[in-house]
TORTORMAR-91097 format. One line per 4 residues: number of its first residue (from 0); their letters; for each residue y, x, z of C-alpha. Coordinates in steps of 0.25 Angstrom, whole numbers, plus 5000, padded with zeros to 4 digits. Layout:
NUM = A = Y/X/Z | ...
This chain:
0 = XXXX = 5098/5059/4896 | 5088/5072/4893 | 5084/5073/4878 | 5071/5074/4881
4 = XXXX = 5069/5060/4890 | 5077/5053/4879 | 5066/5057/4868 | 5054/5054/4876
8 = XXXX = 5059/5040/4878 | 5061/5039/4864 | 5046/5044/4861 | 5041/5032/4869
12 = XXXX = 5051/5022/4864 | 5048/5027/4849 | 5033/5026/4854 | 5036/5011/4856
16 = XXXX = 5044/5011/4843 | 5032/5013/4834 | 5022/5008/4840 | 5016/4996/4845
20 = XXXX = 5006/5002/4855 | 5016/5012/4863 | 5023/5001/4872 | 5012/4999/4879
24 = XXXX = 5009/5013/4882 | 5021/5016/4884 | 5020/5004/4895 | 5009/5008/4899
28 = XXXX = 5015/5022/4902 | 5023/5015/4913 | 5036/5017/4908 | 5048/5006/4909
32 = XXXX = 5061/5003/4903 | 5067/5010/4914 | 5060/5024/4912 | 5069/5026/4900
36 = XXXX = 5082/5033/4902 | 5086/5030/4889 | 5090/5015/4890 | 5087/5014/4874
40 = XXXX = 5073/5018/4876 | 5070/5007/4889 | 5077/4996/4881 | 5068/4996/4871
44 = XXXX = 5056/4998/4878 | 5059/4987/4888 | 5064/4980/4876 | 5048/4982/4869
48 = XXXX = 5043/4977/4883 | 5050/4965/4882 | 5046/4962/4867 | 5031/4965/4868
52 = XXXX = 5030/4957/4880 | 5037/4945/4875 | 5028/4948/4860 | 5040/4953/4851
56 = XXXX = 5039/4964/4844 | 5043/4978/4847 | 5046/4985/4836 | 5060/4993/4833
60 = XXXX = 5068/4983/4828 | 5065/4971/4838 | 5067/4981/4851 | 5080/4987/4846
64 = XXXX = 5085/4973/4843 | 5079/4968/4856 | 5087/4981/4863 | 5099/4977/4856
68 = XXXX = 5100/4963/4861 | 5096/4968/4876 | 5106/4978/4878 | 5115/4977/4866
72 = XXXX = 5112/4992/4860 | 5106/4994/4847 | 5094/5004/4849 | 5091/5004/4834
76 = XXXX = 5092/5018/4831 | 5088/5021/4845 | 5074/5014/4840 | 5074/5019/4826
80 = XXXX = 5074/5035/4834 | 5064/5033/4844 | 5053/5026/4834 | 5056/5039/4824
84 = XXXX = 5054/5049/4836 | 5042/5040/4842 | 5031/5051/4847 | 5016/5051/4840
88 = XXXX = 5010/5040/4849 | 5002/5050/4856 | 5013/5054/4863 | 5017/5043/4870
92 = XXXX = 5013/5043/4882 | 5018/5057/4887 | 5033/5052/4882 | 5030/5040/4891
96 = XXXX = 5027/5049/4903 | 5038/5058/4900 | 5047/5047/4901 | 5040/5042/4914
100 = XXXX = 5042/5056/4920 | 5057/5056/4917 | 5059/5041/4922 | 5052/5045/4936
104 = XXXX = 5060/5059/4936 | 5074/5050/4933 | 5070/5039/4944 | 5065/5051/4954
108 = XXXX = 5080/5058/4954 | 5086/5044/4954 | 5079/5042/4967 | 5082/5054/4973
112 = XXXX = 5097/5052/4970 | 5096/5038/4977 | 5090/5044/4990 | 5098/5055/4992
116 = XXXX = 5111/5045/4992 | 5103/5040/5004 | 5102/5053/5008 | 5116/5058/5008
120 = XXXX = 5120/5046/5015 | 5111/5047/5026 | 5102/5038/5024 | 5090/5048/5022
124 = XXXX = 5080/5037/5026 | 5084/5027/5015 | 5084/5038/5005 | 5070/5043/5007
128 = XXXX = 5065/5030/5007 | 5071/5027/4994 | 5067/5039/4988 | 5052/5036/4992
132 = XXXX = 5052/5023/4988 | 5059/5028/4974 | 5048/5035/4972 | 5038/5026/4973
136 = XXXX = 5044/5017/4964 | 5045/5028/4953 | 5030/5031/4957 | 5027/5017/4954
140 = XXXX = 5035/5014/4944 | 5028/5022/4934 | 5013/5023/4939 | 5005/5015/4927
144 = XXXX = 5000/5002/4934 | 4989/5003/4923 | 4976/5012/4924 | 4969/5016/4911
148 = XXXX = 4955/5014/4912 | 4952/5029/4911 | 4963/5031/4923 | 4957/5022/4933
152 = XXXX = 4944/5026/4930 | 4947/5039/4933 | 4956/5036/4944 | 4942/5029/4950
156 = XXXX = 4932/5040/4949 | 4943/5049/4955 | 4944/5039/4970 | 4928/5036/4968
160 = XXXX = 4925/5052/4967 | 4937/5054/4980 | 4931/5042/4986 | 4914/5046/4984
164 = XXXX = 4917/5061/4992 | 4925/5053/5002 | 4923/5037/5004 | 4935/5037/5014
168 = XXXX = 4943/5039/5003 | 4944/5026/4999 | 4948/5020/5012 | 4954/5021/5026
172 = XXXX = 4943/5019/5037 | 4950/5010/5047 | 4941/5018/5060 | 4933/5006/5062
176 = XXXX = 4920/5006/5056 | 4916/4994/5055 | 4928/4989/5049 | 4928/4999/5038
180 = XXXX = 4914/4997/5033 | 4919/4980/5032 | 4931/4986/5024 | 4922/4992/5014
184 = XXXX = 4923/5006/5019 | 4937/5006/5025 | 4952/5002/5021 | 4953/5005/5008
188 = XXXX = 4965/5011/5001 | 4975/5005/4993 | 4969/4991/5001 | 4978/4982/5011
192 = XXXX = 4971/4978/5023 | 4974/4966/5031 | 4972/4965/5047 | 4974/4951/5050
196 = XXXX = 4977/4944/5066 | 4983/4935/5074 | 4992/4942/5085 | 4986/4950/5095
200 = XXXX = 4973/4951/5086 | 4974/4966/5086 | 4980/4968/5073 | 4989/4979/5077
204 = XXXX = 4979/4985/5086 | 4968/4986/5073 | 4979/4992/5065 | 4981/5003/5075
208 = XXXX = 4967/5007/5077 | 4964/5008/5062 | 4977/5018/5062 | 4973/5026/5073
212 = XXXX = 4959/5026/5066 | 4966/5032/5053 | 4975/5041/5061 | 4963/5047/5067
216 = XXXX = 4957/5052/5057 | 4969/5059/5051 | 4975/5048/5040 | 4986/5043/5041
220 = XXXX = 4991/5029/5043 | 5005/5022/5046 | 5004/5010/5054 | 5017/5001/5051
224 = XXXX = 5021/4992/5064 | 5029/4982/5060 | 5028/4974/5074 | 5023/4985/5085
228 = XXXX = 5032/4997/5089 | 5029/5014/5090 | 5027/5012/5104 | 5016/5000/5102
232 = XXXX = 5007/5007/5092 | 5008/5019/5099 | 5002/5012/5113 | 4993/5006/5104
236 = XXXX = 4989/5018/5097 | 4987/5023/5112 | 4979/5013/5117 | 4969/5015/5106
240 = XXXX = 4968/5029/5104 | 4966/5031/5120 | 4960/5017/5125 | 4974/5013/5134
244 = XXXX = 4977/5000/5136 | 4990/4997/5126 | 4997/4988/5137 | 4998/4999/5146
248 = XXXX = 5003/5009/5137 | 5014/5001/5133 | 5016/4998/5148 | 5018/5012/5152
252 = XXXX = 5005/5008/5163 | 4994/5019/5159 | 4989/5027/5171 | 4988/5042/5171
256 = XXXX = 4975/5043/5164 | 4978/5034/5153 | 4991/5041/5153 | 4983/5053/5150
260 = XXXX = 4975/5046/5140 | 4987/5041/5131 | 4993/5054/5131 | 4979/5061/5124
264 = XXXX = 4980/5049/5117 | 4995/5054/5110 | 4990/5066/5109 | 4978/5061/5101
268 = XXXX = 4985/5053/5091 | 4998/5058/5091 | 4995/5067/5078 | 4988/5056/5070
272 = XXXX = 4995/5053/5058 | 4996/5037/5062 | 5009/5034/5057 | 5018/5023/5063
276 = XXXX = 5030/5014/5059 | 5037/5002/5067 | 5048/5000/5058 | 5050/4984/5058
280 = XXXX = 5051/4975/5045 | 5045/4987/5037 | 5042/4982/5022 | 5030/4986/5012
284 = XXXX = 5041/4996/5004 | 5046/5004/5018 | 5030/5003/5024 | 5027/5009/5009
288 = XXXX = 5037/5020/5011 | 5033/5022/5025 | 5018/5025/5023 | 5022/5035/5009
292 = XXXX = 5027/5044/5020 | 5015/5046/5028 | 5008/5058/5022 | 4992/5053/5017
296 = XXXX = 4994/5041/5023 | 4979/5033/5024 | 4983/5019/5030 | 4995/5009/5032
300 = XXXX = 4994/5000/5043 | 5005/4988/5043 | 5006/4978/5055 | 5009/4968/5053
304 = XXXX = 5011/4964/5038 | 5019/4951/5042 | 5028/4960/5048 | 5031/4966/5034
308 = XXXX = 5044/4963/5030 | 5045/4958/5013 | 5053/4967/5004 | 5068/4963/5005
312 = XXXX = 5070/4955/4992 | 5057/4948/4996 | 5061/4941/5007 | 5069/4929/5004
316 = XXXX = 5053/4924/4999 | 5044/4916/5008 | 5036/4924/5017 | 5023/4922/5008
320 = XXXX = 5029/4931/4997 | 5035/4940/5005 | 5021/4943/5009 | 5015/4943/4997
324 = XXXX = 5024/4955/4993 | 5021/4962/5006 | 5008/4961/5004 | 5008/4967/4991
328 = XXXX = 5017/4978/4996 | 5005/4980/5007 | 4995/4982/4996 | 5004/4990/4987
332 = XXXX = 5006/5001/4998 | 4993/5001/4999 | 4991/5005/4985 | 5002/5014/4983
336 = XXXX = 4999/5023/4994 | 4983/5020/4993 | 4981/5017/5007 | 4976/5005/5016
340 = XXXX = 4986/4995/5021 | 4980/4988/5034 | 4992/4979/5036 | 4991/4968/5048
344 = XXXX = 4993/4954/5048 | 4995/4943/5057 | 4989/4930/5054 | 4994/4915/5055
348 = XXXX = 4992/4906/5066 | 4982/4896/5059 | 4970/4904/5066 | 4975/4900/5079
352 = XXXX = 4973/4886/5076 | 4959/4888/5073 | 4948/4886/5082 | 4942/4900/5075
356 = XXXX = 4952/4909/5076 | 4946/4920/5068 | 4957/4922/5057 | 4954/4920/5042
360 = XXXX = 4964/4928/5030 | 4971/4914/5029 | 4978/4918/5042 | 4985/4928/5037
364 = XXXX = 4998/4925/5038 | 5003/4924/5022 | 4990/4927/5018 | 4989/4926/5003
368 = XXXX = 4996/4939/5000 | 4988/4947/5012 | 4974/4943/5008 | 4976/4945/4994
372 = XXXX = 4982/4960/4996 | 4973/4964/5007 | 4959/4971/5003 | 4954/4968/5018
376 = XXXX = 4959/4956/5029 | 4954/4960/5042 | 4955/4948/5051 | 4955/4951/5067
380 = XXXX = 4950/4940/5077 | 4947/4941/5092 | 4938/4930/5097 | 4940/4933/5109
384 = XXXX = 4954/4933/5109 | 4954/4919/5109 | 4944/4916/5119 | 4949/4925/5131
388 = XXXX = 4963/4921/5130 | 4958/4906/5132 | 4952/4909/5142 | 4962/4919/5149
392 = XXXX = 4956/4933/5148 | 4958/4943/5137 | 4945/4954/5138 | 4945/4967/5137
396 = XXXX = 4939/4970/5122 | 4937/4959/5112 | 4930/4959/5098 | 4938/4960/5088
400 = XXXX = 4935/4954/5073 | 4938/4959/5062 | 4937/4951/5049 | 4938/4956/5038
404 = XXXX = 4941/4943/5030 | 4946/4949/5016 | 4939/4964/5011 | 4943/4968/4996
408 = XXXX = 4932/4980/4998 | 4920/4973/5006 | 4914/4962/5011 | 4922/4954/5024
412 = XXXX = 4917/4954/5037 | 4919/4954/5053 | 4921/4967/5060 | 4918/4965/5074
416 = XXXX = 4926/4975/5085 | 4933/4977/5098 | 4946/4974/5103 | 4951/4981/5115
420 = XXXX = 4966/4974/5115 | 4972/4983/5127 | 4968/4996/5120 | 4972/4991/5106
424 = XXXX = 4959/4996/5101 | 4948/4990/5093 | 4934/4996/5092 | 4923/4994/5083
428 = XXXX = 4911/4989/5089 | 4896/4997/5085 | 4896/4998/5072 | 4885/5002/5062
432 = XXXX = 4888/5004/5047 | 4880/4996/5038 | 4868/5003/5034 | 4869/5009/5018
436 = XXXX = 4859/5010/5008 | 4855/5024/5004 | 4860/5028/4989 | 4863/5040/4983
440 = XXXX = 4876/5045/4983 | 4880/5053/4971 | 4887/5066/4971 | 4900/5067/4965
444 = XXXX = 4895/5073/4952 | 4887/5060/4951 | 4898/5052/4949 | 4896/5042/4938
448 = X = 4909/5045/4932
């Protein structure tokens, strides 16, 4: 153990010592128990913990005492040396970070070491992952989950400044219009949204043009296919990017000029960065890991959420909790990496019991968890879906609707569009913005704060 370590666990712990206030700084600080390398130093403060929260004193005697009865040392002397080389109260919180810093530095090599076992046995693939998710953790583990009022305040006028020279900042455009200006401007970060269908509603196919939307103008996006293969997006991707019919690309049935058409079409899209994964039975930790590869990534696209597997200690519990936790996962990716989730969801059988078949957010299947987590539920409905298979036909384009039943950031509404099924696209209709009032937009330096 380095001298210097050893003495600036000390100061913190003869911080606690003599004085009644420093636990919760040094709480607030983020440290743990486990930060401490000297088992003396993280017994007693664990020990501390433990008596303020039960309301017993804290004080030398009781923690020395309550140390010896826990682990059967007597720290006594150990305590008496700390409180008499306690730091002026001023100092407290460098000690703390110091402290931190070592703890990371410490849990960093151990991770390293781990994955190069992983390594050296061949196994690079597992090592790598482990080493990324190590990292995380040890990011997490000591980022304060409490902001000062002078912090986030700060922290606000920096995204409000970032965000006035540039409103795009705030959100993902999804391409359509119309859509956006229901959303509140567009997708916004850090936000989960839901796309809610029966099968065969266009889901996937909404999915797919949002991506190739983002892809278009240079983001980044992964799209995570937990159903459909390489070979099926791409032919979709395909399709919409060069008006084919899907069907026959699949088929191998396009004549020379549509031949033609696809292969300008590759070219086209071949270098957007539209990223893609079909791995089966991915959960929210390996789609995590996924998406922290993909450099500036903008947008996470899942389909379908069902499809999401729960976490392998979860999943001995009921199917309700299992997504529950999912869906927390979802919205925790979402922050971590500050980035839209537009995940896809199937929806129970109820509505097709109903004589209006429009679907509601009760349809969704394990609903509670989804439509708490989601900022947005956008439900699609066909009308004629319905009424041309009745009577035998399927037409050539349909309207589309999209409902926007739950919105965090604006008002719910009905977006009204086209649905062209054997070209997988979907097309906003004419659109015309809403007209804004005239008001005076203030330069940066006219910033109120």
């Amino acid at each position: 153990m380095e001298r210097q370590t050893l003495q600036n666990e000390i100061a913190v712990i003869g911080s606690l010592l003599i004085a009644q206030d420093a636990l919760g700084e040094i709480e607030r600080s983020g440290l743990r128990p486990s930060d401490f390398i000297d088992p003396r130093c993280s017994e007693i403060y664990e020990a501390a913990l433990r008596c303020r929260d039960s309301g017993k004193p804290y004080e030398s005697v009781y923690l020395a005492s309550e140390v010896l009865k826990k682990t059967g040392e007597d720290v006594s002397a150990f305590v008496q040396t700390a409180g008499d080389l306690a730091p002026h109260a001023s100092n407290l919180q460098a000690y703390c970070e110091l402290v931190k810093k070592e703890s990371q530095r410490r849990q960093l090599q151990q991770a390293i070491e781990e994955a190069s076992v992983g390594l050296l046995a061949g196994d690079w693939t597992d090592g790598i992952d482990r080493l990324v998710n190590d990292i995380q953790s040890i990011r997490s583990w000591h980022d304060s989950d409490i902001t000062s009022g002078a912090d986030w305040i700060k922290r606000f006028q920096d995204y409000y400044k970032v965000t006035k020279g540039n409103p795009g900042n705030a959100f993902c455009k999804t391409g359509y219009d119309e859509l956006d200006v229901q959303l509140g401007g567009g997708m916004f970060k850090s936000e989960v949204y839901v796309i809610g269908a029966r099968p065969g509603m266009g889901k996937t196919t909404l999915g797919i043009n949002i991506a190739e939307h983002v892809a278009s103008r240079g983001d980044s996006v992964l799209f995570v296919s937990l159903e459909m293969t390489d070979v099926q997006i791409m032919a979709k991707r395909l399709a919409l990017e060069g008006g084919l019919q899907y069907t026959q690309i699949m088929a191998g049935k396009l004549d020379g000029t549509d031949e033609e058409t696809m292969q300008d079409t590759i070219e086209r899209v071949a270098n957007r960065p539209f990223y893609l994964t079909t791995r089966s039975g991915m959960t929210v930790g390996e789609i995590s890991k996924t998406a922290r590869m993909i450099p500036d990534i903008k947008l996470i696209i899942v389909d379908y959420m069902g499809l999401i597997p729960a976490a392998e200690e979860s999943r001995s519990k009921p199917r309700y909790e299992q997504m529950t936790e999912i869906s927390a996962g979802v919205k925790a990716l979402a922050k971590s990496l500050n980035v839209p989730v537009l995940a896809l969801a199937q929806l129970n059988r109820e509505n097709m019991t109903r004589k209006d078949k429009r679907p509601t957010m009760s349809d969704l299947r394990d609903s509670g968890a989804v439509e708490q987590d989601a900022g947005a539920i956008i439900l699609l409905h066909r009308p004629e879906y319905y009424e041309t298979r009745e009577q035998g036909e399927e037409a050539e384009t349909e309207d589309i609707e999209l409902n926007v039943a739950k919105n965090r950031h604006a008002a719910p509404g009905l977006v009204h569009m086209t649905w062209d099924g054997k070209r997988g696209t979907i097309k906003s209709k004419l659109f015309t913005p809403p007209t804004e009032k005239k008001t005076h937009v203030s330069t940066s330096e006219e910033l109120p704060f």
